[in-house]
ZAVEX-967241 format. One line per field, with one value per residue: residue in one letter; x, z, y negated of N, C-alpha, C in turn. Coordinates in steps of 0.2 Angstrom, whole numbers, plus 2048, in hexadecimal, padded with zeros to 3 digits. Example, Ala and Ser with C-alpha at 12.3 -4.5 7.8 and 13.67 -1.06 7.14 Angstrom:
<fibas>
type [A  S]
n.c1 [842  840]
n.c3 [827  823]
n.c2 [81C  80B]
ca.c1 [83E  844]
ca.c3 [827  824]
ca.c2 [816  805]
c.c1 [842  840]
c.c3 [827  827]
c.c2 [810  800]
</fibas>
This chain:
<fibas>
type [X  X  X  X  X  X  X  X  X  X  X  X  X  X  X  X  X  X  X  X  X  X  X  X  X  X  X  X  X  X  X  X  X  X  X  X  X  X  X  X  X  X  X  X  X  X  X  X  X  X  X  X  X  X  X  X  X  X  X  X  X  X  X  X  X  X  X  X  X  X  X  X  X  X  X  X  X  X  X  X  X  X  X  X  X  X  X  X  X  X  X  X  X  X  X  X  X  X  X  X  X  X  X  X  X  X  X  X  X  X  X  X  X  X  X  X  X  X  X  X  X  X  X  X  X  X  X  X  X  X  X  X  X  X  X  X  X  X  X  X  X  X  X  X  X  X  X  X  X  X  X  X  X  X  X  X  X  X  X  X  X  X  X  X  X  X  X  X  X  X  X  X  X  X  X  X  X  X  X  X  X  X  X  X  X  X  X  X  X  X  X  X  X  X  X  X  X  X  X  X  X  X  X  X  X  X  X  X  X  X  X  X  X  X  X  X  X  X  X  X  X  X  X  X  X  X  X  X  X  X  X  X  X  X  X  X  X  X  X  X  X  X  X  X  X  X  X  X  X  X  X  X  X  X  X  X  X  X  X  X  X  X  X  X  X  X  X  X  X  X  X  X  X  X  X  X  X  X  X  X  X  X  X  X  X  X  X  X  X  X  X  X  X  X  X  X  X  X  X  X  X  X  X  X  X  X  X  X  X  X  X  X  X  X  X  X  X  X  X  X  X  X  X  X  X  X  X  X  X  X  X  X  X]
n.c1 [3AB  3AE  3BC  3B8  3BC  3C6  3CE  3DB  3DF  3E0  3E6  3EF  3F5  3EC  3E2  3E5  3E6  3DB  3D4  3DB  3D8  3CE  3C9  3CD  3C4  3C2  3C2  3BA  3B7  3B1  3B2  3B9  3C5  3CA  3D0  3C8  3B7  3B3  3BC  3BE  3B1  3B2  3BC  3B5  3AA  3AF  3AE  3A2  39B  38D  38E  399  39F  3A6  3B0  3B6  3C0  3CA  3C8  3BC  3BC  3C3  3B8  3AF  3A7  3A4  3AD  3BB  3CA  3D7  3DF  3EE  3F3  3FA  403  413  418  40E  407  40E  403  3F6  3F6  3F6  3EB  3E2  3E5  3E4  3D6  3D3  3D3  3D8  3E9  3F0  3FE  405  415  423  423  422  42B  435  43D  438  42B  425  425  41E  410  411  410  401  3F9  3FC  3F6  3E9  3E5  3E6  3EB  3FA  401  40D  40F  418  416  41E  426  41C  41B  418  424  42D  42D  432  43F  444  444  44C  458  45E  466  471  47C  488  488  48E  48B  47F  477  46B  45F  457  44F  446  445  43A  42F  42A  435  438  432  439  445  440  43F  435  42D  429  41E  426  432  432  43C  433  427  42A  42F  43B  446  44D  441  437  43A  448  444  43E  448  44E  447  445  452  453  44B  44E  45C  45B  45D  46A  47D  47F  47F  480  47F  47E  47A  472  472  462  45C  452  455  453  458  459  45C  467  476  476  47F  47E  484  489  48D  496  494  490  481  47E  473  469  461  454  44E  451  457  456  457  45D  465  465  461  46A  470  47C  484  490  48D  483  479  46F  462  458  44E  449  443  436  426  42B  42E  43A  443  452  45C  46E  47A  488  495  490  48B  47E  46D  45E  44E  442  437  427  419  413  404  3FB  404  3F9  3F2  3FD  3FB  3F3  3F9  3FE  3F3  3ED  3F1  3F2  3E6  3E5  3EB  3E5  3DA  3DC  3E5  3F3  400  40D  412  40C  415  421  423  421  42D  436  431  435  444  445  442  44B  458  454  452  45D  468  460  462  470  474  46E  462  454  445  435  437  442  447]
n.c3 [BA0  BAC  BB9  BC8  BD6  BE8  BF3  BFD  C08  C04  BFF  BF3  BE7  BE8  BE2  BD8  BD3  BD1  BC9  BBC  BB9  BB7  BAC  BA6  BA4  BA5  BB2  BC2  BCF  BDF  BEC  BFD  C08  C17  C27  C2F  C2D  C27  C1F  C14  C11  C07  C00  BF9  BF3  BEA  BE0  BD2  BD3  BDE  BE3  BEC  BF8  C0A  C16  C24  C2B  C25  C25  C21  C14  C0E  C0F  C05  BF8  BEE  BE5  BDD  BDE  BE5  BEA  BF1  BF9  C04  C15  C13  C1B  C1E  C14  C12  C1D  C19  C0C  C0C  C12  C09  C00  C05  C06  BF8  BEE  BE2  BE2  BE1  BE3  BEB  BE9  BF3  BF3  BFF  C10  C0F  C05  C0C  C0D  C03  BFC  C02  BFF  BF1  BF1  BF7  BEF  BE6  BEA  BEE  BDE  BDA  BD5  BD8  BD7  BD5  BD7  BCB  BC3  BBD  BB3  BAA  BA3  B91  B8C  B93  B8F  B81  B84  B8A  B81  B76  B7A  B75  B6B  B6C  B70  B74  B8A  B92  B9F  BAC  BB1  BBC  BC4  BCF  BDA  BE5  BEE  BFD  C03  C11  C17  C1F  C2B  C2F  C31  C3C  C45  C47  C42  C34  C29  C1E  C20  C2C  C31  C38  C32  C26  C1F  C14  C09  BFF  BFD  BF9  BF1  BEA  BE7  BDC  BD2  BD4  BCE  BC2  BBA  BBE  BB5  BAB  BAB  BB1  BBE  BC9  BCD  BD8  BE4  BED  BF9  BFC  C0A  C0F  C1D  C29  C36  C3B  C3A  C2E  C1E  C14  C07  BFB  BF3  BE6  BDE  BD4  BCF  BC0  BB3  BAA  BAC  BB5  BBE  BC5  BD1  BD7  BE3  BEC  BF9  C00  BF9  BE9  BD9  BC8  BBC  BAF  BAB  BA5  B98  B94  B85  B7A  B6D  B6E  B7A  B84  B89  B96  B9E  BAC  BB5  BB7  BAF  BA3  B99  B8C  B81  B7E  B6E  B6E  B64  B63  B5A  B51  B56  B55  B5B  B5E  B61  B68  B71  B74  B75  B83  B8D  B98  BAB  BB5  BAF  BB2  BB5  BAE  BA5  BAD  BB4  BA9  BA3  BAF  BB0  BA5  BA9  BB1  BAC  BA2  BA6  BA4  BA4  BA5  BA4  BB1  BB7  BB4  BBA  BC8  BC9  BC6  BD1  BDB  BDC  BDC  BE9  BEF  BED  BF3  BFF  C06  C02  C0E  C1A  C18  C1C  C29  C29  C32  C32  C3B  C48  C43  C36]
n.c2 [A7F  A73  A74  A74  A6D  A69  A5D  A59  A4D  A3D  A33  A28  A2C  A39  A31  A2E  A3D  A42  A37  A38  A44  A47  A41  A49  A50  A5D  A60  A5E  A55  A5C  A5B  A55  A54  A4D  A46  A3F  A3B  A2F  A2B  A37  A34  A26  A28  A30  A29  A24  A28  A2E  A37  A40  A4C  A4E  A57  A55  A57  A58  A63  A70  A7C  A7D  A75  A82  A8B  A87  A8A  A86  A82  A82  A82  A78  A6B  A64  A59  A52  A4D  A51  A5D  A65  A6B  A78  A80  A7D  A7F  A8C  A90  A8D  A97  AA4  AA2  AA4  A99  A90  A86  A76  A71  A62  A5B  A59  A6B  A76  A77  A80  A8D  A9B  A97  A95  AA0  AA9  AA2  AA3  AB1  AB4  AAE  AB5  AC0  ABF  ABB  AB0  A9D  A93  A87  A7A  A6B  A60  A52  A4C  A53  A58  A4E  A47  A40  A43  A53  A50  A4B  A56  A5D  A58  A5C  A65  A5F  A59  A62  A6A  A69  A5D  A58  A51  A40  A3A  A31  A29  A1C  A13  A02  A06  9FF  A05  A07  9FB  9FC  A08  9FE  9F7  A00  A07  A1A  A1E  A27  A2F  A2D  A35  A43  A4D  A4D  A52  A49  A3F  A35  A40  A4A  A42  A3A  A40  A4D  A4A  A46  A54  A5B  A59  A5A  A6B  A6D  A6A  A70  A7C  A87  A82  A89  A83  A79  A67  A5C  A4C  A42  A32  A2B  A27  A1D  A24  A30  A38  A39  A2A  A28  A2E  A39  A47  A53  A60  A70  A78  A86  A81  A72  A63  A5D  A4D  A48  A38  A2F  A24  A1D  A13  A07  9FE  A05  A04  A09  A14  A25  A32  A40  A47  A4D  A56  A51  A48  A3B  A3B  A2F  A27  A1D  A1D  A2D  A30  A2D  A2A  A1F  A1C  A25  A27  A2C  A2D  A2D  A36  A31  A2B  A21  A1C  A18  A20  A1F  A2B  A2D  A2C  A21  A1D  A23  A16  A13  A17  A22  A2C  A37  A42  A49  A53  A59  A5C  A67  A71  A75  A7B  A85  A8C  A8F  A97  AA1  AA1  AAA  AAA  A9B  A99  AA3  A9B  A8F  A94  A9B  A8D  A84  A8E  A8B  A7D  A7A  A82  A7B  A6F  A75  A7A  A6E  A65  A6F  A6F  A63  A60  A5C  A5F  A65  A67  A73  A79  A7C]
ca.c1 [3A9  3B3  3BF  3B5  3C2  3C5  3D3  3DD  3E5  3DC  3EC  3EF  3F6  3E7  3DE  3EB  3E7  3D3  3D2  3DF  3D6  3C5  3CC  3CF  3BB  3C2  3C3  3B3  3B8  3AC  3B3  3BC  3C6  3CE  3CF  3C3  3B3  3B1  3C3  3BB  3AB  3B5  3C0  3B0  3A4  3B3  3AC  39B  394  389  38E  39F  39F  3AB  3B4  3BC  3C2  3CF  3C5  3B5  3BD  3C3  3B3  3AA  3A5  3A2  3B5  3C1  3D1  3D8  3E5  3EF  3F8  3FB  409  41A  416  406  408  40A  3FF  3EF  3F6  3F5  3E3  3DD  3E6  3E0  3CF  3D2  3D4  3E0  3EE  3F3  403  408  41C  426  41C  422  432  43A  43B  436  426  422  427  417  40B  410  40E  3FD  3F6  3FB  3F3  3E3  3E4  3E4  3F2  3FE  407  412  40C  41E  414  423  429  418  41A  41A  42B  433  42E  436  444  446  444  450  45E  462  46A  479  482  48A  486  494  487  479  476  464  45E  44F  451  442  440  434  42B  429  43B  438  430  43F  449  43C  43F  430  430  422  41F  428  437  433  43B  42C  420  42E  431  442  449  44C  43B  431  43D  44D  440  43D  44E  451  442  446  457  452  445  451  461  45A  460  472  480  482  47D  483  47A  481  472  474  46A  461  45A  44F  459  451  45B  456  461  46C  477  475  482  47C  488  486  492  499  494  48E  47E  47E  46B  46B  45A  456  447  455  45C  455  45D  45A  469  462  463  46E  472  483  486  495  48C  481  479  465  461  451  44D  444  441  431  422  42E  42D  43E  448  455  461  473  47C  490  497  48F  488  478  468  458  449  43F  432  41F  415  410  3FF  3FE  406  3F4  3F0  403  3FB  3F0  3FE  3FE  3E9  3EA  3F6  3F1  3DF  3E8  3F0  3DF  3D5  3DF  3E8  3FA  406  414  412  40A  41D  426  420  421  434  437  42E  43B  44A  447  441  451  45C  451  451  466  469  45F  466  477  473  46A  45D  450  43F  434  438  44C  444]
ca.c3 [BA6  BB0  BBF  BD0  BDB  BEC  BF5  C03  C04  C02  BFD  BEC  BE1  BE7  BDE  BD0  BD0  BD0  BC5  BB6  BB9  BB7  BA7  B9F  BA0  BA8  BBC  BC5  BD5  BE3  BF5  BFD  C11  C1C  C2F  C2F  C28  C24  C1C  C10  C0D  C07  BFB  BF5  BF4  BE2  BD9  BD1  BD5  BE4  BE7  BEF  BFF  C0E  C19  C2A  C2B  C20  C22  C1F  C0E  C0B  C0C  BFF  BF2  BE6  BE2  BDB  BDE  BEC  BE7  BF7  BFA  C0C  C17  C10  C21  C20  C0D  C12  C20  C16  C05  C0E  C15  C02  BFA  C08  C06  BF2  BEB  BDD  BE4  BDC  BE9  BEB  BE9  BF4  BF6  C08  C13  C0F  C00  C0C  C0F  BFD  BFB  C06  BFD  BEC  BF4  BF8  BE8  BE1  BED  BEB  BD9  BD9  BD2  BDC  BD1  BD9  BD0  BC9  BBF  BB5  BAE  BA6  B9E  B8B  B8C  B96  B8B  B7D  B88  B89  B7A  B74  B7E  B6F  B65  B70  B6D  B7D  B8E  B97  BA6  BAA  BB8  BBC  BCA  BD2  BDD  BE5  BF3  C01  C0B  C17  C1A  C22  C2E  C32  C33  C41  C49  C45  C3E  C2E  C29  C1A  C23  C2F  C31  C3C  C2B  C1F  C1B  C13  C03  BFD  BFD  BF9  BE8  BE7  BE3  BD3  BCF  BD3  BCA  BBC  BBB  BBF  BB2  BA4  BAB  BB3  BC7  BCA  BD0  BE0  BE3  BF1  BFA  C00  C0D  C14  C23  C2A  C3D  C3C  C3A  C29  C18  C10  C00  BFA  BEA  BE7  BDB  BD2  BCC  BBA  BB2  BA7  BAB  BBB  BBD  BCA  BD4  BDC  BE5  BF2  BFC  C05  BF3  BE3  BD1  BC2  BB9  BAA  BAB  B9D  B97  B8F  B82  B77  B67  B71  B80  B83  B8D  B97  BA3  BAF  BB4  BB7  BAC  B9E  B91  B87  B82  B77  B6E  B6D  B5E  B63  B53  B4B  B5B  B55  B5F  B5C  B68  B68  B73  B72  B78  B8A  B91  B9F  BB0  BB7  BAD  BB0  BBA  BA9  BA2  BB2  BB3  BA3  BA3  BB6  BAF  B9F  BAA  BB5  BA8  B9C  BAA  BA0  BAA  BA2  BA5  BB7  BBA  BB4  BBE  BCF  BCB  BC9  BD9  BE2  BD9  BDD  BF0  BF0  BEF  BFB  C07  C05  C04  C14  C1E  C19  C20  C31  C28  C31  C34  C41  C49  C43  C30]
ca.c2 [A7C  A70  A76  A73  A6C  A66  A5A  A58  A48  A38  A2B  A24  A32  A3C  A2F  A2F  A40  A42  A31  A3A  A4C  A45  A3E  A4E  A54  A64  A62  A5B  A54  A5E  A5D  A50  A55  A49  A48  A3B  A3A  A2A  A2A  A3A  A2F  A21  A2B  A33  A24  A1F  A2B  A2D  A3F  A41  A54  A51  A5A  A53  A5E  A58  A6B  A73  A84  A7C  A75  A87  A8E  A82  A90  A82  A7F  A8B  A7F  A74  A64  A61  A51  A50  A4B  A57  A5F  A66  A6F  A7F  A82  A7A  A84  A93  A92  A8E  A9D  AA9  AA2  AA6  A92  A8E  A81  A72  A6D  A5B  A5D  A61  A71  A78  A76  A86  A93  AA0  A97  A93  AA7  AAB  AA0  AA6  AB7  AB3  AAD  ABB  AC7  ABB  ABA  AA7  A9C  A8F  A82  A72  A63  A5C  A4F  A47  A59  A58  A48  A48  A3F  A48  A57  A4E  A4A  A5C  A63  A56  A5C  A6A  A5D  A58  A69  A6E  A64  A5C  A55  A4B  A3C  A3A  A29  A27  A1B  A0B  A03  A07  9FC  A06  A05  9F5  9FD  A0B  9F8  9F4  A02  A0C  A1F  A20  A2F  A2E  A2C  A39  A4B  A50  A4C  A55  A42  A3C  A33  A47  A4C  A3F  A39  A43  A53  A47  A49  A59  A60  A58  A5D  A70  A6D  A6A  A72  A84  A87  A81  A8D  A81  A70  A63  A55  A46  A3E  A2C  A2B  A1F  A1C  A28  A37  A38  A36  A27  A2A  A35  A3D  A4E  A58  A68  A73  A7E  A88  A7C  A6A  A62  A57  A47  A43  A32  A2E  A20  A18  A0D  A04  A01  A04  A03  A0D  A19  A2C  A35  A44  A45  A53  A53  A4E  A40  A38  A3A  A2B  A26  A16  A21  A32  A2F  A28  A28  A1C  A1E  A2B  A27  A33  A29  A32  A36  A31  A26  A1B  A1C  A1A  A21  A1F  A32  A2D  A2C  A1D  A22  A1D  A12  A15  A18  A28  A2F  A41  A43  A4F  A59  A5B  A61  A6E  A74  A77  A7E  A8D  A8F  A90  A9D  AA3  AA2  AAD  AAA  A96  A9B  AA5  A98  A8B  A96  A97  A87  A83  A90  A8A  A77  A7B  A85  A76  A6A  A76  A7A  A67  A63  A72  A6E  A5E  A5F  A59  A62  A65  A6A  A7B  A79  A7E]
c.c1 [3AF  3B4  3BC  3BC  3C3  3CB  3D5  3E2  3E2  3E1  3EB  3F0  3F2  3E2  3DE  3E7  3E0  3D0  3D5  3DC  3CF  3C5  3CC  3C8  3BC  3C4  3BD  3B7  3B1  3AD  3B9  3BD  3C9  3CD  3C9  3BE  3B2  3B8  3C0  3B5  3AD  3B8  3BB  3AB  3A9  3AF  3A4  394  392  38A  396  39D  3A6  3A9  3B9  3BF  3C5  3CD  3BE  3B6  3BD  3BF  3AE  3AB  3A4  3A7  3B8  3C9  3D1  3DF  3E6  3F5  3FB  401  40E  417  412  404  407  405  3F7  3F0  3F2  3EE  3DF  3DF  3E3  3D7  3CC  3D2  3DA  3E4  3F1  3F6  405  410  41F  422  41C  42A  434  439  43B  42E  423  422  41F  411  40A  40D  404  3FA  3F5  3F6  3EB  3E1  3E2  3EA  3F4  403  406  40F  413  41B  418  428  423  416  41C  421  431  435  434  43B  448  44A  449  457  461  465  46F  47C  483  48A  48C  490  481  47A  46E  463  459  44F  44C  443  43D  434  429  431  43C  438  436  441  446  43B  43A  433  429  424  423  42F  439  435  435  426  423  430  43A  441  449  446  436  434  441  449  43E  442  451  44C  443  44C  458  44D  44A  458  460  45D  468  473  481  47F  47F  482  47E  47C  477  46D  468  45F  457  450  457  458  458  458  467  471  479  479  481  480  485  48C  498  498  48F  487  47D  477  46F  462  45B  44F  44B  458  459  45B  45A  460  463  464  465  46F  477  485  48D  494  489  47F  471  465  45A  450  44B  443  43A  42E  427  42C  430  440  44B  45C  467  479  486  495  499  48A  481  472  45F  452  443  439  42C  41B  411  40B  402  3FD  3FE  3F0  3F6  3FF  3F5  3F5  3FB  3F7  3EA  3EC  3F4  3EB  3E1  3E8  3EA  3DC  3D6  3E3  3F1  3FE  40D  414  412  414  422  427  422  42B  438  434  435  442  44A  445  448  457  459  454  45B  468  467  462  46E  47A  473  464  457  449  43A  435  43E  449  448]
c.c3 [BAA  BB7  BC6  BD3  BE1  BED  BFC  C02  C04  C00  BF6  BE7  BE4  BE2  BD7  BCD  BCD  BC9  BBC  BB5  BB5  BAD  B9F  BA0  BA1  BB0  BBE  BCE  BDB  BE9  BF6  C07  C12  C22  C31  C2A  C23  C1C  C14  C0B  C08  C01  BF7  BF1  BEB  BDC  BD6  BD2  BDC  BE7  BE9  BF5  C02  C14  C1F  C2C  C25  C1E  C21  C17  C0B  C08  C08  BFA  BEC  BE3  BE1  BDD  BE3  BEA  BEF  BF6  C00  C0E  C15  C17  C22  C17  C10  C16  C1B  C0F  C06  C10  C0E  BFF  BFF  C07  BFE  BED  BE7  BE2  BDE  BE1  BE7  BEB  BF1  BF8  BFC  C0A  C12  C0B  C03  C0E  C07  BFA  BFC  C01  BF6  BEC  BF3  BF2  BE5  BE2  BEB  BE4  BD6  BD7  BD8  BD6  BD8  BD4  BCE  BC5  BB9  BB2  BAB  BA0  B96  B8A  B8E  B95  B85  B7F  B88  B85  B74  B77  B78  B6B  B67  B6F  B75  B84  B92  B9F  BA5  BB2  BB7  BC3  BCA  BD9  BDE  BEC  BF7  C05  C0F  C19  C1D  C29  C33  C35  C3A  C47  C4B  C41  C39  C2B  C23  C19  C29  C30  C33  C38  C25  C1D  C19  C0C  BFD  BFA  BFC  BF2  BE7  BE3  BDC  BCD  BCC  BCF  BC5  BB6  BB9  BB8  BAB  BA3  BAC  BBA  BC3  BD0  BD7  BDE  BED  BF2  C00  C04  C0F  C17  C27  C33  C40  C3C  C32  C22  C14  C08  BFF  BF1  BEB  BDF  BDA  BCC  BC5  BBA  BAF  BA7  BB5  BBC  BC5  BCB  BD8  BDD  BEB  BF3  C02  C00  BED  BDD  BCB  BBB  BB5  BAF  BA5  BA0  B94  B8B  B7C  B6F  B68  B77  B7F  B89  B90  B9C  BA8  BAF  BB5  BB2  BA6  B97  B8C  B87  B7B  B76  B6C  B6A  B63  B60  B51  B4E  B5A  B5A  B5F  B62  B66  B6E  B72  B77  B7D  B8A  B96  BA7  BB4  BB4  BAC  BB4  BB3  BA8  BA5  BB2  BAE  BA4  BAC  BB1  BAA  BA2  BAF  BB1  BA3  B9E  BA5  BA4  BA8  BA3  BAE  BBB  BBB  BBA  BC6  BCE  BCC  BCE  BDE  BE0  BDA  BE5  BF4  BF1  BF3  BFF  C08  C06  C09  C1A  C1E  C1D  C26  C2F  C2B  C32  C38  C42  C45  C3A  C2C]
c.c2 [A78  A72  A71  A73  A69  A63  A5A  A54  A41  A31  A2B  A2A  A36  A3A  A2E  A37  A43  A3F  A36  A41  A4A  A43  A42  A51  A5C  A65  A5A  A5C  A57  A5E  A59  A52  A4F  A4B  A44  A3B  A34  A2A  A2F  A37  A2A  A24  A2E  A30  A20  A23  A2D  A33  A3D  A48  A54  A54  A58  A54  A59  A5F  A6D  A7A  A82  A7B  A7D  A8D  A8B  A88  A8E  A80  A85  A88  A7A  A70  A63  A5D  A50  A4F  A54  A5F  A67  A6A  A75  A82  A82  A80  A8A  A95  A92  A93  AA1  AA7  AA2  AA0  A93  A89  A7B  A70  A66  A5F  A58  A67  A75  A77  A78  A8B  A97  A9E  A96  A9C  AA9  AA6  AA0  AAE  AB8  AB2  AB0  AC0  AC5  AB9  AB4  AA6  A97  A8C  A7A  A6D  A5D  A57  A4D  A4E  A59  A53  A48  A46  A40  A4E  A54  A4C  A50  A60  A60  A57  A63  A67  A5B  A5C  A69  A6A  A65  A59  A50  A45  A39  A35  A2B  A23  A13  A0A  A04  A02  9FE  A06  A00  9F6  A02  A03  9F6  9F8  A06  A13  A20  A28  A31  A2F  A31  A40  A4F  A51  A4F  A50  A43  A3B  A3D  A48  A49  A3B  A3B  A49  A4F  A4A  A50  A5E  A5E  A5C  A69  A72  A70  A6F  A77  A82  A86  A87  A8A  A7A  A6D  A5E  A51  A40  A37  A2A  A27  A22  A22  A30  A39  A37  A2F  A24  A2E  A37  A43  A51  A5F  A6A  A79  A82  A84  A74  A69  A5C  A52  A44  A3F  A2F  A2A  A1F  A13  A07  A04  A03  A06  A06  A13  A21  A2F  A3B  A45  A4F  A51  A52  A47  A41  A38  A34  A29  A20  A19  A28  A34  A29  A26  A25  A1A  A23  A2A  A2A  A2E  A30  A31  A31  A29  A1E  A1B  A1B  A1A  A24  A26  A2F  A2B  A25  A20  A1C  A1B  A16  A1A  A20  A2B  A38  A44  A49  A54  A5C  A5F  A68  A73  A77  A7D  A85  A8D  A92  A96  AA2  AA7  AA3  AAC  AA1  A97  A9D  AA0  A91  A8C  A97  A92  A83  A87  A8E  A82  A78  A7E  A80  A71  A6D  A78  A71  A64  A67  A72  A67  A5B  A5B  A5E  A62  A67  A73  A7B  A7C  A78]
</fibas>
C-alpha cells in the first residue's frame, strides 16, 4: 500500500517533491496545508485524486488519521516548530534541509520520534543521487586523501531585490535565511557525507545589507587533510568539485544533479568517466522518495541511525559557522 502523506509548504520543490514521489507508486499524496485556502486549493487542484484534504491549521493537518507522514518545506524558520507538532501527533517526518537552527532543537525532535515510534529523516536529496553514490564509492581508489574543494555557487534573483533595498526571506535572519542555509548546507552535507564530521571547521561569511551572509568559504579540518566549501547566492561559478587522492583526482561539474564523475588516474593521466546516465533534472527528488519510503516501510534502523547523525553532525557546523559569526537568528540562537 502506498504511504499516505500530507505537506506543508506549497513552493516548487514541494512539487518536485510530490510530482517524483508519486512516481515511485509508493507515496499517495492526501493532505495539502497552507495559511490560505485558496493557496492549498491551487496546489491540490495539480494533482488528480479528489481525496486530498486541506488544512489552514497545522494541528488540524496533525490530526488527519488518513496520513502517516508529513514532508515539510516551509520557510528555514518555521521547521522545528511545525516538526514537532507532527512527531507529537505521531507523523513520520520528511524535513526540508536545513532541518532546525540549532542541534539542540534537532536533539528534541529526534527525541520525540523516538518516544513516538515514528522516524524523522532530513531530505539531503543529492546524497541520494546515484552519482553521487558512485562518487562515493569511487573514492576507495585514490589511496590516501590529501583534500577535496567542493562549489556551489548561483545567482539569486532575489538578490536584486536586497540591491533595492528590500529584505526577502531568503536573505533574512528572521526566516533562518542566508547563502549558508539555503546552499552552503549542499556543500557541507556533501562533504560530511563523504568525509565523516570534521575535527573543526571555519567560516568565512561575506555579508551583505541585510545582515545575512550572501556567500561564504568554509574550511573543515580532518586529521590528515583539509576540505575547502565555497557557496554563493551573490556570484555565480562554474569551477568543478575534486577530490585529490595521492593515486588520482575524482572530479565532478556539480554537486548537485551530477551528471559526471570522472576518475583522473595520477600516473598515467588517464581519464575515465564512472558515471551513470542521470534522468532529467525534473525527476532529481526520485532517489530520495524512494529511499525515504524504503526506511518507512522496512523500518531499517541502521540506515534510520545513520541518517539522524548525519543530520547532527552537518547542523553542528551551520550552527558553529553562524554563531561564530553573528550570524543569528531570532531569540540570539
Amino acid at each position: 500500500m502506498p504511504i499516505n502523506f500530507g505537506i506543508i509548504g506549497t513552493n516548487w520543490i514541494t512539487h518536485s517533491f510530490v510530482k517524483c514521489a508519486h512516481s515511485t507508486s509508493k507515496w499517495n499524496l492526501t493532505a495539502v496545508y497552507s495559511r490560505k485556502q485558496e493557496t492549498a486549493q491551487e496546489f491540490a487542484s495539480r494533482y488528480k485524486s479528489k481525496d486530498i484534504a486541506l488544512y489552514t491549521s497545522v494541528d488540524g493537518l496533525a490530526n488527519d488519521t488518513n496520513l502517516s507522514t508529513v514532508y515539510i518545506a516551509s520557510p528555514n524558520i518555521l521547521h522545528y516548530e511545525q516538526a514537532k507538532t507532527m512527531l507529537l501527533a505521531g507523523k513520520n517526518v520528511i524535513l526540508e534541509k536545513p532541518s532546525c537552527s540549532t542541534v539542540s532543537e534537532l536533539d528534541h525532535l529526534f527525541q520525540l520520534a523516538k518516544e513516538k515510534g515514528v522516524i524523522l529523516i532530513e531530505a539531503f536529496r543529492h546524497i541520494q543521487e546515484a552519482n553521487f553514490k558512485i562518487l562515493k564509492s569511487a573514492m576507495a581508489s585514490l589511496g590516501p586523501l590529501y583534500g577535496a574543494s567542493i562549489t556551489f555557487a548561483q545567482y539569486s534573483s532575489r538578490y536584486e531585490q536586497v540591491l533595492a533595498g528590500e529584505t526577502p526571506n531568503i536573505f533574512n535572519l528572521e526566516m533562518g535565511g542566508g547563502a549558508l542555509p539555503d546552499l552552503g548546507v549542499y556543500c557541507v552535507a556533501a562533504a560530511i557525507d563523504l568525509f565523516g564530521a570534521p575535527k573543526d571547521s571555519i567560516y568565512y561569511p561575506v555579508k551583505i545589507a541585510t545582515g545575512a551572509d550572501g556567500a561564504g568559504k568554509l574550511i573543515l579540518s580532518y586529521d590528515t587533510f583539509s576540505v575547502y566549501l565555497c557557496h554563493s547566492k551573490i556570484y555565480a561559478s562554474d569551477a568543478p568539485s575534486e577530490i585529490y587522492g595521492e593515486k588520482g583526482t575524482l572530479l565532478v561539474p556539480t554537486v548537485t544533479d551530477i551528471e559526471s564523475v570522472v576518475l583522473c588516474d595520477a600516473k598515467t593521466k588517464n581519464r575515465t568517466e564512472l558515471a551513470r546516465p542521470k534522468e532529467p533534472a525534473e525527476w532529481n527528488l526520485k532517489d530520495e522518495a524512494e529511499e525515504f519510503a524504503r526506511c518507512i516501510e522496512q523500518r531499517d534502523q541502521d540506515a534510520i541511525d545513520r541518517y539522524e547523525q548525519l543530520s547532527r553532525d552537518i547542523l553542528r557546523v551551520l550552527e558553529k559557522s553562524r554563531r561564530d559569526n553573528g550570524l543569528l537568528f531570532p531569540g540570539g540562537i
